[in-house]
C-alpha positions as CSV (number, residue, x, y, z in Angstrom):
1,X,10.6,-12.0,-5.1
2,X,10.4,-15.9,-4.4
3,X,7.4,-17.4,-5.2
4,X,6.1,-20.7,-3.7
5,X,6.4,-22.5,-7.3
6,X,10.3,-21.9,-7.2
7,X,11.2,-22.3,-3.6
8,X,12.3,-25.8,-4.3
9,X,15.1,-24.2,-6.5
10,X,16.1,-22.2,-3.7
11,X,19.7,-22.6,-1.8
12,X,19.2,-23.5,1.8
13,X,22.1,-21.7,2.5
14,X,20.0,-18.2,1.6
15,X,17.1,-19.5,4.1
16,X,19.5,-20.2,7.1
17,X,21.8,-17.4,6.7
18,X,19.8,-14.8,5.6
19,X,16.7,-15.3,6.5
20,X,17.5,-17.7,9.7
21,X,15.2,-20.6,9.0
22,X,15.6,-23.5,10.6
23,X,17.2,-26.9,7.9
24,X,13.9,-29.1,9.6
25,X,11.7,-25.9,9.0
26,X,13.5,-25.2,4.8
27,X,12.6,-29.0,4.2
28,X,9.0,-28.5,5.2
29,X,8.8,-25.1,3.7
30,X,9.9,-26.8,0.3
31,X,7.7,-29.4,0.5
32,X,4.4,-27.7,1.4
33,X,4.9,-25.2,-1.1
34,X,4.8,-27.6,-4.0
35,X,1.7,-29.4,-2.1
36,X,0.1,-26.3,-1.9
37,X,1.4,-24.9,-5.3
38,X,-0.5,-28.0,-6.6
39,X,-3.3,-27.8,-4.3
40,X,-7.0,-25.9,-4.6
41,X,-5.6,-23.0,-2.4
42,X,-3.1,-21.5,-4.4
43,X,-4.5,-18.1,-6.1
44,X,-6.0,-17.9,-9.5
45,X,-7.2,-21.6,-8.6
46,X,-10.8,-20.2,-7.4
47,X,-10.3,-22.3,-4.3
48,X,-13.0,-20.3,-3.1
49,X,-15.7,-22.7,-4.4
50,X,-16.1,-26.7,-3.2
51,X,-14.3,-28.7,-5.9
52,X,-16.7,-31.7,-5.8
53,X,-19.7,-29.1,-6.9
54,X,-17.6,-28.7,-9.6
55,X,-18.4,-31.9,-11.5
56,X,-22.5,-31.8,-10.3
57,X,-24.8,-30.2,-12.3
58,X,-25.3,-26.1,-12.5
59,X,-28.7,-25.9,-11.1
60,X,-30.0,-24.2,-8.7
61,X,-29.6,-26.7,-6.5
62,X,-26.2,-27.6,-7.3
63,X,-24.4,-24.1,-7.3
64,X,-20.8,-24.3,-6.2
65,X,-20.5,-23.6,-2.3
66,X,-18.3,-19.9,-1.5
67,X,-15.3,-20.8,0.6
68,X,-13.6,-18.2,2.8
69,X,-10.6,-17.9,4.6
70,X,-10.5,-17.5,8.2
71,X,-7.8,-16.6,11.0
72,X,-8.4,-17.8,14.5
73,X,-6.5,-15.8,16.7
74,X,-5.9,-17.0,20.4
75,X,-6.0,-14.7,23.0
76,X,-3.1,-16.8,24.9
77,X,-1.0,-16.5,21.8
78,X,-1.1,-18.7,18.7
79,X,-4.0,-19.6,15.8
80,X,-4.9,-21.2,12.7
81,X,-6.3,-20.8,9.2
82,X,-9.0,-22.5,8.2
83,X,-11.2,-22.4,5.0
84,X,-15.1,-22.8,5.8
85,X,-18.8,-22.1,4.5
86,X,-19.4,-18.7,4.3
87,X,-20.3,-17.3,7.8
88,X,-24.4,-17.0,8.9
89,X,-26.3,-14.5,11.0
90,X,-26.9,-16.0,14.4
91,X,-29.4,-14.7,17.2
92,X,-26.7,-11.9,18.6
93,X,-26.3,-13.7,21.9
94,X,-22.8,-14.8,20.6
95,X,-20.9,-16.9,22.7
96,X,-18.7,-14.1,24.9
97,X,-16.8,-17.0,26.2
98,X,-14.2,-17.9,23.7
99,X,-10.8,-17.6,24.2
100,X,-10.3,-16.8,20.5
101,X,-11.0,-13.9,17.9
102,X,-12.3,-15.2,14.3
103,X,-11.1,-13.4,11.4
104,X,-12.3,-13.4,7.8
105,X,-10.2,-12.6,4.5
106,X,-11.9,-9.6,2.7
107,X,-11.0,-10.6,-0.8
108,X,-12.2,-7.0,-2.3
109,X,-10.5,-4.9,0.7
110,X,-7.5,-7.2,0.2
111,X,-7.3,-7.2,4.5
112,X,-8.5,-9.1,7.2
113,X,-11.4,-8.2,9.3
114,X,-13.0,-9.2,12.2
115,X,-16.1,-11.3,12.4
116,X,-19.0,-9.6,13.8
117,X,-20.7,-10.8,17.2
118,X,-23.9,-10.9,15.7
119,X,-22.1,-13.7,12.9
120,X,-21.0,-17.1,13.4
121,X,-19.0,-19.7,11.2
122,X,-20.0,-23.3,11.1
123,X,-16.0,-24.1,11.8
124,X,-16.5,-28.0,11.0
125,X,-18.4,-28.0,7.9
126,X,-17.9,-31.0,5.6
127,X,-16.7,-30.4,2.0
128,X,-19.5,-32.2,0.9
């Protein structure tokens, strides 16, 4: 197995030949593994609390934020991730009128599921 901390060590010639990536696509493949190596999302780095509750205080009013990680899935073709607030019960009206699905990463069923209608996920939550 290659692992994102070694990919750097990695011949290109294996990623083009064998695996038919793109050179353009191997050089940013290279470089956003270290980046994210590095980064608050790589497992066993609990990126699933906001870093800058880390250095506040451990009250109640100061407990570290739960991140998750969501999957928008077009219905056109196409998505993102995302990492957000953890996701709120809304008034079950739901907005029927979104050309996407929302998914959520269920950390203890190691899959993804779908977000339920009666849910909503404030998708441009500050960090702060």
């Amino acid at each position: 197995h290659i692992g994102p901390n070694i990919l750097s060590e990695i011949n290109d010639r294996i990623f083009t030949v064998e695996i038919g990536i793109l050179t353009g696509n191997i050089v940013c493949l290279k470089n956003g593994s270290i980046i994210w190596w590095n980064g608050p999302d790589a497992e066993c780095k609990h990126s699933n609390i906001n870093q800058s509750s880390m250095s506040q205080s451990r009250s109640p009013a100061h407990q570290p934020q739960k991140r998750v990680a969501y999957e928008k899935k077009f219905h056109s073709g196409g998505g993102c991730c995302f990492t957000g607030p953890l996701m709120i019960a809304e008034d079950g009206s739901g907005d029927m009128s979104k050309d996407y699905e929302l998914w959520y990463q269920s950390i203890d069923h190691s899959i993804w599921l779908s977000i339920p209608r009666e849910f909503t996920v404030c998708e441009n939550a500050n960090d702060n």
